[in-house]
N, C-alpha and C positions, 0 to 999 in steps of 0.2 A: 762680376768681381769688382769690387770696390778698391781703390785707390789707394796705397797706406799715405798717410799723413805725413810731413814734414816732422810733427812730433813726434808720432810714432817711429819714425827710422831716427830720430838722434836718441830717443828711451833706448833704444836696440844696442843703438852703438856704443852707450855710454854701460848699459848694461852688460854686452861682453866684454868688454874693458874691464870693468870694474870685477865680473867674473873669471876674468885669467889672471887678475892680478892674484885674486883671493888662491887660483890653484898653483900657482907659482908661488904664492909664498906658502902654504898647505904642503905643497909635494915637498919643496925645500928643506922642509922640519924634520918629514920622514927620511929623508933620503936629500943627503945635501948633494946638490948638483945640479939635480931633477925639475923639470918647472912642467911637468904635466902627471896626473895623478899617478896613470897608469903606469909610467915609466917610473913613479915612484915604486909605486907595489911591486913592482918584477924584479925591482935593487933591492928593497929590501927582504925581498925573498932569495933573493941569489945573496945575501948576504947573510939568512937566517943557515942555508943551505950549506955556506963556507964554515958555520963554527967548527968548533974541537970537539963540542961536547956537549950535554942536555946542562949544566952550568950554565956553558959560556952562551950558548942559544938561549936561554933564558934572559941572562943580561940584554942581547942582542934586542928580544924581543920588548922586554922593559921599556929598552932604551924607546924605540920605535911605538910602545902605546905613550909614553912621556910627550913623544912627537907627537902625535895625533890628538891627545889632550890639548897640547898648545895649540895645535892650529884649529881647534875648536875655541876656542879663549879669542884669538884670535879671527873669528868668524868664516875662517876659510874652510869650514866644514862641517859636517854635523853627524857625532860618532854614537852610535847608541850604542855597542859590544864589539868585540874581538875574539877571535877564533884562532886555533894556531893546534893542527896536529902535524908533528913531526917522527919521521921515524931515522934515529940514528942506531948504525949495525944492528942489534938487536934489541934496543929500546927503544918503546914509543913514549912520545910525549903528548898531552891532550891537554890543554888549557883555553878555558875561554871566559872571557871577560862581561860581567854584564852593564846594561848602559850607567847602575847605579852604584859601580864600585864591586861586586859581589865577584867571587872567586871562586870557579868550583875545578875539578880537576875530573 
């Protein structure tokens, strides 16, 4: 086994740095609070979970693909679609997003 480099361990270091910044400010967009992805997506699923109504879920959702656009703009991430089936009392909802704007239901 060879030796890693002086180089190679500061590329490392500087390169998770630079990658947690990018998920902390990414998850933040989705889910302001949040500074790790995962812990975003599970807020803003507990939060898609808490609306009133396939409206207000819909807003909720909007809101949170806007997030994920910016933190793609942003470079903290790289979003090709979105998916979102939900079932409130007796209505379901199914939407998903594709990477090029398209909308289908």
């Amino acid at each position: 086994m060879t030796a890693v480099s002086t180089e190679g361990r500061i590329f490392v270091a500087q390169l998770t740095r630079d990658l947690t910044a990018r998920e902390r400010a990414g998850a933040a967009l989705l889910a302001p609070g949040t500074k790790r992805w995962g812990e975003a997506f599970r807020a803003f699923a507990h939060s898609l979970a808490k609306t009133k109504g396939p409206v207000h879920a819909a807003k909720v959702f909007k809101a949170g693909r806007i997030g994920l656009v910016e933190a793609q703009r942003q470079r903290a991430c790289f979003v090709n679609g979105f998916a979102l089936s939900i079932q409130i009392g007796r209505r379901a909802l199914s939407i998903q997003f594709g990477g090029e704007g398209g909308v289908t239901h």
